[in-house]
C-alpha positions in Angstrom: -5.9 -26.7 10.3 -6.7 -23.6 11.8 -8.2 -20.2 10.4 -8.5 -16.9 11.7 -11.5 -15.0 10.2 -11.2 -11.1 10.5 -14.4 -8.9 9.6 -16.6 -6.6 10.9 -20.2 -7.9 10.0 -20.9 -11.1 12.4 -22.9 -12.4 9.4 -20.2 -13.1 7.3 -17.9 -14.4 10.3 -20.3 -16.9 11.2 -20.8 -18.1 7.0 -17.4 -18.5 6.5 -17.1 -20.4 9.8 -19.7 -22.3 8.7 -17.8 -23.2 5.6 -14.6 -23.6 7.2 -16.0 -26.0 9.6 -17.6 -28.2 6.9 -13.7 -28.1 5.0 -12.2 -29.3 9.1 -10.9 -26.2 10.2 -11.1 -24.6 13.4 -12.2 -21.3 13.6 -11.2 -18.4 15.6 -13.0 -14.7 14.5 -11.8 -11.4 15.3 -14.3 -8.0 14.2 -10.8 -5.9 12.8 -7.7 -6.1 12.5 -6.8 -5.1 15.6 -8.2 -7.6 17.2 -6.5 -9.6 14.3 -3.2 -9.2 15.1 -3.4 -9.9 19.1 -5.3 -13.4 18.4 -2.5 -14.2 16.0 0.2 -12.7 18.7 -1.7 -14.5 21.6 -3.4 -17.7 20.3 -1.9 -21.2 18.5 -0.2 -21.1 15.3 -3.3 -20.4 12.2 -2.7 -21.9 8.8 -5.2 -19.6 7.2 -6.1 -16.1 7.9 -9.4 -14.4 5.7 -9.2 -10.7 6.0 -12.4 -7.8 5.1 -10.8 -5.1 4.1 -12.8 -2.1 5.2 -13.1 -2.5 8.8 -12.7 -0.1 12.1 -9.7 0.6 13.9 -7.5 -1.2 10.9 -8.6 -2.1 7.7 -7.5 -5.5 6.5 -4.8 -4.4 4.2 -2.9 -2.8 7.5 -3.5 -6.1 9.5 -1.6 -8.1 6.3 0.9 -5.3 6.6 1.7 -5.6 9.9 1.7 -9.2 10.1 3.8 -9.8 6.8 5.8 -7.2 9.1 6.4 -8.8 12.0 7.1 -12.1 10.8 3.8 -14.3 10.2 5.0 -15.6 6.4 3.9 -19.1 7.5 -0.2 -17.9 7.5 -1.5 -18.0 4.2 -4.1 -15.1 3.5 -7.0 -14.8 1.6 -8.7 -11.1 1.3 -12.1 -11.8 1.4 -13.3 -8.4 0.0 -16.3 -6.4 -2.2 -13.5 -4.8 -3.2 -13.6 -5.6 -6.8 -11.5 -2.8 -8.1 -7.9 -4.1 -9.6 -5.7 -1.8 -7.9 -7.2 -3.2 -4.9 -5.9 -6.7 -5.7 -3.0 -5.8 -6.8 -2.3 -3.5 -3.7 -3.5 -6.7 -1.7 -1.3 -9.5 -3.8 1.9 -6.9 -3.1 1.3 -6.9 0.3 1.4 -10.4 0.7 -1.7 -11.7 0.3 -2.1 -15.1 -1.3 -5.3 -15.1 -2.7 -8.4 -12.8 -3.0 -12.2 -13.8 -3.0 -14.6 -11.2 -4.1 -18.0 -10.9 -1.8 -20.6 -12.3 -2.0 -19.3 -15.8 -2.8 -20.4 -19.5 -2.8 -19.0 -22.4 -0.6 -17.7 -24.0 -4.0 -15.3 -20.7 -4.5 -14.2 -20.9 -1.1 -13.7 -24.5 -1.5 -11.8 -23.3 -4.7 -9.4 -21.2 -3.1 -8.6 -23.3 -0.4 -7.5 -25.9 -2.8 -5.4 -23.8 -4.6 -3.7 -22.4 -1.4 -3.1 -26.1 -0.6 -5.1 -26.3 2.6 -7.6 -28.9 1.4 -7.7 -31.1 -1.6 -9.8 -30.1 -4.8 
């Protein structure tokens, strides 16, 4: 399994690789979704991708956008987000996200959603 983890504070990259790691994935971190999108053009095929949404350059709702857009349906997503707001779910959810994890989080939740995308066993 591999996941690509998109935000802009190096912190959070390196928990969630942490995490990932432990639940054996490999990890591959980009800081927006710019960078995002070339490792996902560029790079092996990613199972998982878990996008910030505010970030420079392009937020993560434009990376899922653009992705959905140009054909990555196979990568499940999973906003990783403080944005608690249900608009911003919903707008998230219609763009083809999968799931949605609210910041801060524990490893359990993470665990949590992985199972229920059906990338690890509960």
């Amino acid at each position: 399994m591999r996941a690509l983890i998109v935000d802009d504070s190096r912190f959070i990259r390196t928990h969630l690789r942490s995490m990932l790691t432990e639940q054996g994935m490999e990890c591959e971190e980009a800081s927006d979704g710019l960078q995002g999108l070339d490792l996902l053009r560029t790079s092996a095929d990613f199972d998982l991708a878990l996008l910030d949404w505010n970030m420079p350059a392009m937020t993560g709702l434009e990376m899922l956008r653009q992705m959905r857009a140009e054909g990555f349906t196979n990568v499940k997503v999973l906003m990783v987000t403080t944005e608690a707001d249900n608009d911003f779910i919903l707008s998230a959810l219609e763009a083809g996200a999968d799931e949605y994890l609210m910041k801060p989080f524990e490893a359990a939740a993470l665990a949590d959603k992985l199972a229920m995308l059906g990338l690890v066993e509960a």
